[in-house]
C-alpha positions as YAML, in Angstrom:
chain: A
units: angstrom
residues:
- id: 1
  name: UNK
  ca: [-3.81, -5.33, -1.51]
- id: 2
  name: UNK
  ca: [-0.01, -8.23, -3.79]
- id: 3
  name: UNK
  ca: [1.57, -11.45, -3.95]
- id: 4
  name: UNK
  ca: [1.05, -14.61, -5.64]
- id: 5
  name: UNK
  ca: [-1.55, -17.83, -6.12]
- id: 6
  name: UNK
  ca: [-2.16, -20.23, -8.46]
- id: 7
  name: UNK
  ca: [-5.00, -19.31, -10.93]
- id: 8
  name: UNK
  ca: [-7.93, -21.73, -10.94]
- id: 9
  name: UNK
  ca: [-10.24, -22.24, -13.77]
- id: 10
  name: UNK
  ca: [-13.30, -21.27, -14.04]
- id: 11
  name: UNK
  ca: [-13.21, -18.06, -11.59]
- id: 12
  name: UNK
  ca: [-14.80, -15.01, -12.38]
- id: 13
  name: UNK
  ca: [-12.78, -12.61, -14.40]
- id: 14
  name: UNK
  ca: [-13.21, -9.32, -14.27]
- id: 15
  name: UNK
  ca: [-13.70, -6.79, -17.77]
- id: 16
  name: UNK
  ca: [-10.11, -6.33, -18.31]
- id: 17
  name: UNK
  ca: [-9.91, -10.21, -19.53]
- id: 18
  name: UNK
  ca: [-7.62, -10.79, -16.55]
- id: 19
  name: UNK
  ca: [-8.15, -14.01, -14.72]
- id: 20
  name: UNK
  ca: [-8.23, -13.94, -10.75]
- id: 21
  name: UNK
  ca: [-6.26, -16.42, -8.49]
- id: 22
  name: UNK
  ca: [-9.43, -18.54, -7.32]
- id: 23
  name: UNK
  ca: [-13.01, -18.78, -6.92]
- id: 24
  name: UNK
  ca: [-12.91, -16.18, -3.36]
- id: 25
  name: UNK
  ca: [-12.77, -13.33, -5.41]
- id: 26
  name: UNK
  ca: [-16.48, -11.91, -5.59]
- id: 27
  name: UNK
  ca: [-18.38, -10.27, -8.45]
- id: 28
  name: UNK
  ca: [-21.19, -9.18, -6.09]
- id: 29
  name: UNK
  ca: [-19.67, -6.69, -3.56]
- id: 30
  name: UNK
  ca: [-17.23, -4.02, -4.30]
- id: 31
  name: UNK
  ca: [-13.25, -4.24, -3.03]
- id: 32
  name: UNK
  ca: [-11.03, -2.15, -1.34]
- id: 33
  name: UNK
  ca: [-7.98, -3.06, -4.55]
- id: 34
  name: UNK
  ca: [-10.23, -2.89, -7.23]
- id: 35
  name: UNK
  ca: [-12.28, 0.25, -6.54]
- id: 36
  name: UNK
  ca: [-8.51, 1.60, -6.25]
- id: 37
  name: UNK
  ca: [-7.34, 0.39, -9.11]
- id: 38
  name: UNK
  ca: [-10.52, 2.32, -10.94]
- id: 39
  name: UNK
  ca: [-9.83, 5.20, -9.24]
- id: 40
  name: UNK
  ca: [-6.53, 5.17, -10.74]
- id: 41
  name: UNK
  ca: [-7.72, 4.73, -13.87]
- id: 42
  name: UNK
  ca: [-6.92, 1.09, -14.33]
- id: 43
  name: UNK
  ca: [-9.43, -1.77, -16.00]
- id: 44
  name: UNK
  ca: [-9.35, -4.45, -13.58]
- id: 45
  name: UNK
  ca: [-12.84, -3.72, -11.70]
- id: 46
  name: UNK
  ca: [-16.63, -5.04, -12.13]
- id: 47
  name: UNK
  ca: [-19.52, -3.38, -12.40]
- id: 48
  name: UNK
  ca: [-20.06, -3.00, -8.82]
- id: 49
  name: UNK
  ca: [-16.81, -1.74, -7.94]
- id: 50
  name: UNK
  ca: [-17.62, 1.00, -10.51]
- id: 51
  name: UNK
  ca: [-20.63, 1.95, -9.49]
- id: 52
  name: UNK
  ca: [-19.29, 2.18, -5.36]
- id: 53
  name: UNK
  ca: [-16.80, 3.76, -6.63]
- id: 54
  name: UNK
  ca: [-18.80, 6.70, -8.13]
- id: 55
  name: UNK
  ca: [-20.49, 6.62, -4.89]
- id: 56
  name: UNK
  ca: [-17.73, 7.32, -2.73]
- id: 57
  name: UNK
  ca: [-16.85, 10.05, -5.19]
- id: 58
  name: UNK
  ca: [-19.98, 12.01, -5.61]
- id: 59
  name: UNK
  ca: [-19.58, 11.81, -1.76]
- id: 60
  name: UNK
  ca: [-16.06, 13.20, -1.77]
- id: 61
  name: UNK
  ca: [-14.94, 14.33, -4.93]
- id: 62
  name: UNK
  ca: [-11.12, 14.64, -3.85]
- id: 63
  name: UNK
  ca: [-10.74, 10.56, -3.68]
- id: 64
  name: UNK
  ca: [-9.56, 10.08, -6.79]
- id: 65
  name: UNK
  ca: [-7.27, 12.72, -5.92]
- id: 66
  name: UNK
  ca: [-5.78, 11.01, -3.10]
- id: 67
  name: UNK
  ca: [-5.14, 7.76, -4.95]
- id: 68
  name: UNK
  ca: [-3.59, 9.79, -7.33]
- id: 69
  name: UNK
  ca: [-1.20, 11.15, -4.68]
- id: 70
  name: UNK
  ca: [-0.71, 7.82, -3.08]
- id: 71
  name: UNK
  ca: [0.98, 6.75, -6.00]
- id: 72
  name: UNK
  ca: [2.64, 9.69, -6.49]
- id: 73
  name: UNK
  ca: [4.61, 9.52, -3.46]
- id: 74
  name: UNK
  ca: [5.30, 5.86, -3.40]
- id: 75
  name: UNK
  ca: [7.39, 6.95, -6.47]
- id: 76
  name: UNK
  ca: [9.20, 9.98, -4.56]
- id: 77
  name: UNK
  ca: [9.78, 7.49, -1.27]
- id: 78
  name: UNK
  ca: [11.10, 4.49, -3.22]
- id: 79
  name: UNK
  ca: [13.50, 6.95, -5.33]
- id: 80
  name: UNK
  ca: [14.92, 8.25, -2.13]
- id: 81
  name: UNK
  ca: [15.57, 5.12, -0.21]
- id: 82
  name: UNK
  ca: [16.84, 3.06, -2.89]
- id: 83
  name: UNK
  ca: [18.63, 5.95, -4.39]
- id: 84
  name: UNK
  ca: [20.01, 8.84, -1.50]
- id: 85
  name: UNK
  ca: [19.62, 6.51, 1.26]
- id: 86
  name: UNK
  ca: [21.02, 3.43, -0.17]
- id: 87
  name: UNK
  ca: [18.50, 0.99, 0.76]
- id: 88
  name: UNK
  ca: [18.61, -2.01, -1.85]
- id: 89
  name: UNK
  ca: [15.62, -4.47, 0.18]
- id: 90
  name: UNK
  ca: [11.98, -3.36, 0.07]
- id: 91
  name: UNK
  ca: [8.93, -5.24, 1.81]
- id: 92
  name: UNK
  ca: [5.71, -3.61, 0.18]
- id: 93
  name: UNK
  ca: [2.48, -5.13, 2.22]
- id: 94
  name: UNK
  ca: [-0.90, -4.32, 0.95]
- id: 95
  name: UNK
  ca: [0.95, -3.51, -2.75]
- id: 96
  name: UNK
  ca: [-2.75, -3.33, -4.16]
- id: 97
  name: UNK
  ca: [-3.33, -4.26, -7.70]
- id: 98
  name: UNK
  ca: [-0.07, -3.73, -10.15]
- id: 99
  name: UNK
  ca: [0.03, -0.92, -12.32]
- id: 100
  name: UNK
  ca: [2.54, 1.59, -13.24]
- id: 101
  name: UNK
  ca: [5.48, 2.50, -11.87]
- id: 102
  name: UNK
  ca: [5.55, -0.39, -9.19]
- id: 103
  name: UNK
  ca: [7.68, -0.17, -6.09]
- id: 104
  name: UNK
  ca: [10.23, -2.90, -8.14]
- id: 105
  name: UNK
  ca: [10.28, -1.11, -11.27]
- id: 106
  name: UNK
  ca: [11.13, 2.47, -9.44]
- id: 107
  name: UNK
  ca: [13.72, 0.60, -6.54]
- id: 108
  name: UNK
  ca: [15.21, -1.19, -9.69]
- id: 109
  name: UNK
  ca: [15.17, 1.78, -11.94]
- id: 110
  name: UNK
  ca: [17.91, 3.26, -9.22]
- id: 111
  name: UNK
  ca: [19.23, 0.69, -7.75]
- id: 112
  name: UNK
  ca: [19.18, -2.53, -10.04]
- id: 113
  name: UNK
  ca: [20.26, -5.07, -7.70]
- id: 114
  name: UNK
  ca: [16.83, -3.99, -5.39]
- id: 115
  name: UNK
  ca: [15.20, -6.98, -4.29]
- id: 116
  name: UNK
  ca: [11.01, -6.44, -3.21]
- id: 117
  name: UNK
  ca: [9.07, -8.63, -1.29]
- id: 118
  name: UNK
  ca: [5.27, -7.81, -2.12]
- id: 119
  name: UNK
  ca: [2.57, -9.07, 0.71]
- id: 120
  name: UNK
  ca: [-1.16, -9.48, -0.05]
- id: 121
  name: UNK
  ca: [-4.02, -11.59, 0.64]
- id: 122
  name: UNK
  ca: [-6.11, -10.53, -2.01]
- id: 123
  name: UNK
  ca: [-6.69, -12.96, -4.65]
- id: 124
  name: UNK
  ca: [-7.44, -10.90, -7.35]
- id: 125
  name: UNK
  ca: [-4.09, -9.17, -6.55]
- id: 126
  name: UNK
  ca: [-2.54, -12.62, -6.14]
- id: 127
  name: UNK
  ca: [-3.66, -13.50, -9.85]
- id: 128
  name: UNK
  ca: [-1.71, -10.53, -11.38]
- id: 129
  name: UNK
  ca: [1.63, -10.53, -9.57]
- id: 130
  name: UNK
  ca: [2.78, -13.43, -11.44]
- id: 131
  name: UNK
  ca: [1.99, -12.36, -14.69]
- id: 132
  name: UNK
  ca: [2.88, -8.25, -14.28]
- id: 133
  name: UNK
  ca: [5.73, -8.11, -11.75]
- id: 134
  name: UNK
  ca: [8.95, -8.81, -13.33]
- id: 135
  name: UNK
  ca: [12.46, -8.22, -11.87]
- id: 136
  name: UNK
  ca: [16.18, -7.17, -13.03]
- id: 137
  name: UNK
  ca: [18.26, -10.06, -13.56]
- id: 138
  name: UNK
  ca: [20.39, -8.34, -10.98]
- id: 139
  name: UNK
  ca: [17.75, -8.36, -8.45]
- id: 140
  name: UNK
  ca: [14.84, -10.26, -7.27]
- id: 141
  name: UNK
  ca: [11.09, -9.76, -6.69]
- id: 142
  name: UNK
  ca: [8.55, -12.25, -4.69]
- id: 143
  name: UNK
  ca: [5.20, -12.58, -3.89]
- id: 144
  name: UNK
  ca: [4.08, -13.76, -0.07]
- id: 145
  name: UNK
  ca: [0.31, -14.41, 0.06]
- id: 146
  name: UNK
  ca: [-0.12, -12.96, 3.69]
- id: 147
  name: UNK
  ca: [-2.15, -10.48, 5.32]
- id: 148
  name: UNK
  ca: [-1.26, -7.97, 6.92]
- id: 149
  name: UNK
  ca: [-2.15, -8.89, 10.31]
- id: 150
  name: UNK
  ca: [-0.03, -12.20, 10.66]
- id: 151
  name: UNK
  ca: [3.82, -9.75, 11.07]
- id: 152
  name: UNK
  ca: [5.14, -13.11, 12.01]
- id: 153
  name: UNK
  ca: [4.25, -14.65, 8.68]
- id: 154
  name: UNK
  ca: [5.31, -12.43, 6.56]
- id: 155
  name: UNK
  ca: [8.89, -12.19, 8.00]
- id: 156
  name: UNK
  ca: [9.51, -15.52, 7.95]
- id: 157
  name: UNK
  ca: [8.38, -16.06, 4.12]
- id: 158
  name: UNK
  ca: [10.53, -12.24, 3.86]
- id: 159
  name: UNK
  ca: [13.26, -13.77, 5.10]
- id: 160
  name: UNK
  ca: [13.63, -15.95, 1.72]
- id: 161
  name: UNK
  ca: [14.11, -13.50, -0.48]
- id: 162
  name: UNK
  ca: [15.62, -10.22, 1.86]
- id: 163
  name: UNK
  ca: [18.30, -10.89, 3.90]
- id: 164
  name: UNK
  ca: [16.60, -9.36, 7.61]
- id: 165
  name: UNK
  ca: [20.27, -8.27, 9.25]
- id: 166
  name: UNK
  ca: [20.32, -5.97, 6.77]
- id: 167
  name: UNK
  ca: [18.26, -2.49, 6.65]
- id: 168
  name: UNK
  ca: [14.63, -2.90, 4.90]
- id: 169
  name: UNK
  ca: [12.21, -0.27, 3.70]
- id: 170
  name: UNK
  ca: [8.91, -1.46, 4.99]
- id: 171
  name: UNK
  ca: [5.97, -0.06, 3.23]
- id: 172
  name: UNK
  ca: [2.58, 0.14, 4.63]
- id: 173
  name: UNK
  ca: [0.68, 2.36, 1.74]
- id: 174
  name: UNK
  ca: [-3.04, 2.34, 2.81]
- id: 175
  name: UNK
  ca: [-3.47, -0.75, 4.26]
- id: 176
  name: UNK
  ca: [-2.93, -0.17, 8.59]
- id: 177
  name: UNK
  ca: [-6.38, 1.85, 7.90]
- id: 178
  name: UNK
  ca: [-7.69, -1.99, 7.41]
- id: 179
  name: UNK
  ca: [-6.77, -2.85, 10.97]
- id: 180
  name: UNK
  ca: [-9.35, -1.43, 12.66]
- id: 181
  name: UNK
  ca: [-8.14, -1.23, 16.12]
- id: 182
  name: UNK
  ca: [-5.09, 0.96, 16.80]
- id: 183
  name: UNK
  ca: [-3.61, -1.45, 19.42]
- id: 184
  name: UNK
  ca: [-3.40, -3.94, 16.67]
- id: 185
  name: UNK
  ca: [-2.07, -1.74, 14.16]
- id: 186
  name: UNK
  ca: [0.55, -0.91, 16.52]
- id: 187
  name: UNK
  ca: [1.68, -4.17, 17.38]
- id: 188
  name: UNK
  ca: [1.95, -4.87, 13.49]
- id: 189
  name: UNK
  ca: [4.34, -2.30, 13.06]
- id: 190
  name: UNK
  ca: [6.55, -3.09, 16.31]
- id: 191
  name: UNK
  ca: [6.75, -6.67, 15.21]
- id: 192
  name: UNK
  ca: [7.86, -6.09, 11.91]
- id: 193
  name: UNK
  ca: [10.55, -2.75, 12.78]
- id: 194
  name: UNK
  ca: [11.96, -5.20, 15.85]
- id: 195
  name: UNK
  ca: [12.63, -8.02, 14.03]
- id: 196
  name: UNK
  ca: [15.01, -5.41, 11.46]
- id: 197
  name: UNK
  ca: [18.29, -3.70, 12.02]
- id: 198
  name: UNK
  ca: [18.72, 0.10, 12.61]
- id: 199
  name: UNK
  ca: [18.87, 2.00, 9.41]
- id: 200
  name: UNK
  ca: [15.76, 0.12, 8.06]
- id: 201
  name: UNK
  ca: [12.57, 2.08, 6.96]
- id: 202
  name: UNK
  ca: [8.81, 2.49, 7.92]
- id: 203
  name: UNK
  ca: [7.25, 4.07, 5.18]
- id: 204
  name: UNK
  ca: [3.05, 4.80, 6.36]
- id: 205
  name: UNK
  ca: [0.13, 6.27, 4.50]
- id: 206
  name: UNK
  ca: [-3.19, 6.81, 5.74]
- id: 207
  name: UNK
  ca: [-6.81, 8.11, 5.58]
- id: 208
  name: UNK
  ca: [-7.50, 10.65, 7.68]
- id: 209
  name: UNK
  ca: [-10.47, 13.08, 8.70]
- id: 210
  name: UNK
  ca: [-8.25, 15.88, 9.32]
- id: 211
  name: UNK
  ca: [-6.41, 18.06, 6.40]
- id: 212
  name: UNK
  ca: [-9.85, 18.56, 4.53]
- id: 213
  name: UNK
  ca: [-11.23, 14.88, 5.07]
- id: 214
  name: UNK
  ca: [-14.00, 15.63, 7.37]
- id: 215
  name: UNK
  ca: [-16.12, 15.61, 4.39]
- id: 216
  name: UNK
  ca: [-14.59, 11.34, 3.82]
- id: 217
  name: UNK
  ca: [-16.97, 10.61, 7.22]
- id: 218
  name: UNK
  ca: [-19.72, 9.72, 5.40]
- id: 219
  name: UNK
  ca: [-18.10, 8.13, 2.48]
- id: 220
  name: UNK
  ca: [-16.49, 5.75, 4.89]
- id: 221
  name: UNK
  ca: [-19.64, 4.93, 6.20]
- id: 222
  name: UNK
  ca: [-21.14, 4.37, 2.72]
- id: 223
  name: UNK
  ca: [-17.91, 2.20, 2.13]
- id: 224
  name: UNK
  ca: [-18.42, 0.12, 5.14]
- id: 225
  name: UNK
  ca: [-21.91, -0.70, 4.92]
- id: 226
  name: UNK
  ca: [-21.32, -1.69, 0.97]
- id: 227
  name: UNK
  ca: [-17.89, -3.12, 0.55]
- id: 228
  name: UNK
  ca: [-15.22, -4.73, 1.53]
- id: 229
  name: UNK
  ca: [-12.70, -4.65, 3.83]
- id: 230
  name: UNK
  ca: [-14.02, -2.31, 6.19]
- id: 231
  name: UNK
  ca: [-11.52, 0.82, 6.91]
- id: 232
  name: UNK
  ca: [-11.12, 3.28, 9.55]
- id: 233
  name: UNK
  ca: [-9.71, 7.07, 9.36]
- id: 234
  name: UNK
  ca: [-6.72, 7.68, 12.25]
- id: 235
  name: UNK
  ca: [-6.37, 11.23, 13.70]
- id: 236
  name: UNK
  ca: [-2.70, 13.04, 13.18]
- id: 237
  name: UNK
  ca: [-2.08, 11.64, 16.97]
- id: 238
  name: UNK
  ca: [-2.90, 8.34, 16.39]
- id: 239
  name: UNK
  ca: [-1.16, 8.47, 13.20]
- id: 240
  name: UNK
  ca: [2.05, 9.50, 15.18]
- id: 241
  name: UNK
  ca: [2.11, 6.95, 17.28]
- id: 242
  name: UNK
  ca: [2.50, 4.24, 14.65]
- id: 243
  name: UNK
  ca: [5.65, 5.66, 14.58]
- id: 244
  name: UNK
  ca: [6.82, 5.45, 17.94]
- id: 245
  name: UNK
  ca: [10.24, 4.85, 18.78]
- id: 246
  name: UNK
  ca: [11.65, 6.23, 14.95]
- id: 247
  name: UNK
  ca: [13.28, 9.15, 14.20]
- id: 248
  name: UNK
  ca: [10.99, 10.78, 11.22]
- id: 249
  name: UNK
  ca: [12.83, 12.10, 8.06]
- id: 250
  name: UNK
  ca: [12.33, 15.53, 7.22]
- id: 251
  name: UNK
  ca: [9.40, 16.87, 6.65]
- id: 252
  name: UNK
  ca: [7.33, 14.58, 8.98]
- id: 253
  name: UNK
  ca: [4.28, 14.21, 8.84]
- id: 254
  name: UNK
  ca: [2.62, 15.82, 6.41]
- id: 255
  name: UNK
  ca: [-0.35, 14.99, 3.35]
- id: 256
  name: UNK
  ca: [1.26, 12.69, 1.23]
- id: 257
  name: UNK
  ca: [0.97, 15.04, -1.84]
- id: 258
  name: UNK
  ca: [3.22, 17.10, 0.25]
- id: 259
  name: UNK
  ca: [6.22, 14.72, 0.85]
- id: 260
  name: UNK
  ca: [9.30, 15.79, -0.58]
- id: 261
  name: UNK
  ca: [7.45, 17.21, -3.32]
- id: 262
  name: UNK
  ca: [8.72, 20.24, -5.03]
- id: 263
  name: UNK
  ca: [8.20, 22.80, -4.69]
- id: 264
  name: UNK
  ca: [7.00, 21.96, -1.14]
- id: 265
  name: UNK
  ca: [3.45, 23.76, 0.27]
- id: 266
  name: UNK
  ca: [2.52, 24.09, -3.38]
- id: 267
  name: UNK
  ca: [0.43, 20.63, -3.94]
- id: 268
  name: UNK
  ca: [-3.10, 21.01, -2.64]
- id: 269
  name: UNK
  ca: [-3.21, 18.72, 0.35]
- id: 270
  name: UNK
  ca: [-5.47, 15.45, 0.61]
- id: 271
  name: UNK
  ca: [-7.00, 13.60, 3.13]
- id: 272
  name: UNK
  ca: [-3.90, 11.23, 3.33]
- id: 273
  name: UNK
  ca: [-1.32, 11.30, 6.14]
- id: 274
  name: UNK
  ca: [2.03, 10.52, 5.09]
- id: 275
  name: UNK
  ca: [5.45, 9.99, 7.04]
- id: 276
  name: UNK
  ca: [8.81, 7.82, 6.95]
- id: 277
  name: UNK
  ca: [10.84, 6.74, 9.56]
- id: 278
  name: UNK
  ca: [13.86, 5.78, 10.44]
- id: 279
  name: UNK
  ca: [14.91, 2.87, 12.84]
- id: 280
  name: UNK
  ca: [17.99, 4.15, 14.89]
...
């Protein structure tokens, strides 16, 4: 849900006059990066992505709300790593579509010589990374068309821009719920955090039915039988072990409107697990 393509003529284009990479993006079934980008309050939807969207949301009114926090503490993580814990090399997979406050524009914003890596294998994402994701002349920013299953793949076209033998912060907003089995999802994540020196990063979010979600069921049902990519919801303990093997910075996990947010326990939780860790 980022990363780069060439834009071919004659695609669709959705109503914000924006002109996806090629003629795979579909008009005719909602998607997983644009019904988030609505939710979000961007323009870059259709029709039917709008109309899912309200779906899912007279289903369970709190989704917006969870985008909403999503974003929120993307902001909070990226501030911390680039700015307490020094980390200057970020590799954002599943970025979505771009819109404010960016994972470049925040590392760069503390630490201008940041250089981000987004992944996606979206094309409608693709289309907009070249046109809306700029960098400091300090630093550096790159797109990898990839998806997120191919760990392999996106190190090696990483490896151009970030310089691996020295600590990353990996982030995986949103997007492991695409993997549907937890094996796989796994196995993602230990590819990616072996193939990095200690003091890099895992940053996770994801959907859950716990913390006030158990309404989501049927909205994820709704979503699966009516758009694309399918998702899956992960219990706490599932969750956990995506982590395995990393020491997790304070406070754990927790609902991502919850992470280092101040003052902390007063943000109404979502549906959203949350959690960084740490490779020793």
């Amino acid at each position: 849900m980022g990363g780069s393509h060439p834009i071919t003529p004659g695609a669709a284009v959705p109503e914000s006059g924006h002109r996806p990479a090629t003629t795979r993006v579909r008009a005719d079934i909602a998607h997983n990066a644009r019904v988030w980008n609505y939710w979000l309050g961007g323009g870059d939807h259709y029709a039917v992505d709008r109309a899912v969207g309200d779906r899912v949301t007279g289903m369970y009114p709190s989704i917006g709300e969870v985008a909403r926090a999503d974003r929120a503490f993307l902001g909070r993580v990226v501030r911390h790593l680039a700015g307490d814990v020094g980390i200057g090399q970020f590799l954002d997979i599943g970025t979505g579509l771009p819109t404010a406050d960016n994972t470049h524009e925040v590392a760069q914003h503390t630490a201008p010589d940041a250089r981000v890596v987004y992944v996606d294998n979206d094309p409608i994402v693709l289309a907009h990374s070249r046109s809306l994701l700029t960098s400091t002349p300090e630093g550096a920013t790159e797109y990898v068309e990839a998806d997120a299953r191919e760990p392999e793949t996106i190190l090696r076209a990483a490896g151009r821009t970030l310089d691996l033998g020295r600590p990353v912060a990996v982030m995986m907003l949103g997007i492991l719920n695409f993997v549907l089995d937890t094996d796989e999802a796994r196995s993602v994540v230990t590819t990616l955090m072996d193939a990095l020196p200690p003091g890099s990063h895992l940053v996770l979010t994801h959907p859950t039915l716990e913390l006030g979600g158990e309404g989501n069921a049927a909205a994820m049902r709704f979503w699966n039988e009516n758009a694309t990519p399918p998702i899956t919801a992960r219990s706490r303990a599932e969750f956990a072990s995506l982590l395995d093997g990393l020491v997790l910075l304070d406070p754990g996990i927790v609902s991502c409107s919850r992470w280092r947010a101040a003052p902390f326990g007063r943000a109404p939780e979502v549906a959203q697990f949350a959690a960084v860790g740490r490779k020793a």
